[in-house]
C-alpha positions in Angstrom: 0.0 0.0 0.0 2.5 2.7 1.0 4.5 2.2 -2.3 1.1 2.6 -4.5 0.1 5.4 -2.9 4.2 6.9 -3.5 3.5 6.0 -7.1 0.1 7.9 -6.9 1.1 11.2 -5.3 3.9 11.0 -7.8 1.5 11.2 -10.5 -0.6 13.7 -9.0 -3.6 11.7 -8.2 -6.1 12.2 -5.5 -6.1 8.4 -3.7 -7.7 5.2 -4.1 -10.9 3.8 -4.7 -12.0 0.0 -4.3 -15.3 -2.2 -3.4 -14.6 -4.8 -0.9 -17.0 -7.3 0.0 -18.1 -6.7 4.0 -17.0 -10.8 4.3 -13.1 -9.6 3.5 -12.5 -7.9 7.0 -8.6 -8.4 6.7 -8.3 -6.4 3.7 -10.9 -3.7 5.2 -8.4 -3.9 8.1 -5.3 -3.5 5.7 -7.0 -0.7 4.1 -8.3 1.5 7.5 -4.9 1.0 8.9 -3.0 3.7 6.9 -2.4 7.4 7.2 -4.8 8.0 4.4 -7.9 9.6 4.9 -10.9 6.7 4.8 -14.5 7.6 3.4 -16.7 4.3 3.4 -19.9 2.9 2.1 -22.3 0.2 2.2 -24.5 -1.4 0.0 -25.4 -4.6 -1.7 -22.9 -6.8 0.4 -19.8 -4.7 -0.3 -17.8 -1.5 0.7 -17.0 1.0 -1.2 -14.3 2.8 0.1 -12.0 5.8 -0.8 -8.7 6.2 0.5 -7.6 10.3 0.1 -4.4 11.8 -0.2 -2.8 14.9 -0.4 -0.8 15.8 -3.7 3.1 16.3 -3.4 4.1 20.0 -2.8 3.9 21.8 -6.0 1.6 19.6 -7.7 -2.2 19.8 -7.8 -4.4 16.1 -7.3 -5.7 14.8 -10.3 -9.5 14.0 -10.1 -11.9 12.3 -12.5 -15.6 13.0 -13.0 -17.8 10.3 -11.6 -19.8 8.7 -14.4 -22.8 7.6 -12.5 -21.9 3.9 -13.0 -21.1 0.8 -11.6 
């Protein structure tokens, strides 16, 4: 996790986003045990979850539209 997310601010991006079933608690635990900032959802059987970051100094986050889909 911490070198992805050294790769990621690299690149300018904002963090992470992932859907984990709610029957995989040791990867929620891998994924709420970091210095990112953790917003988290529920529905139909799974999490979804997105890990924040802020962007290198100098560098602005990169951030993608959400298309409404999943």
């Amino acid at each position: 996790m911490r070198r992805m997310g050294e790769i990621a601010r690299a690149r300018g991006l904002a963090g992470f986003t992932t859907d984990v079933s709610q029957k995989q608690q040791p990867m929620l635990m891998i994924l709420y045990r970091n210095e990112l900032h953790v917003e988290s959802g529920l529905g139909d059987g799974a999490y979804h979850i997105t890990l924040r970051f802020a962007p290198p100094p100098g560098k602005r986050a990169r951030t993608r539209p959400r298309s409404g889909k999943r």
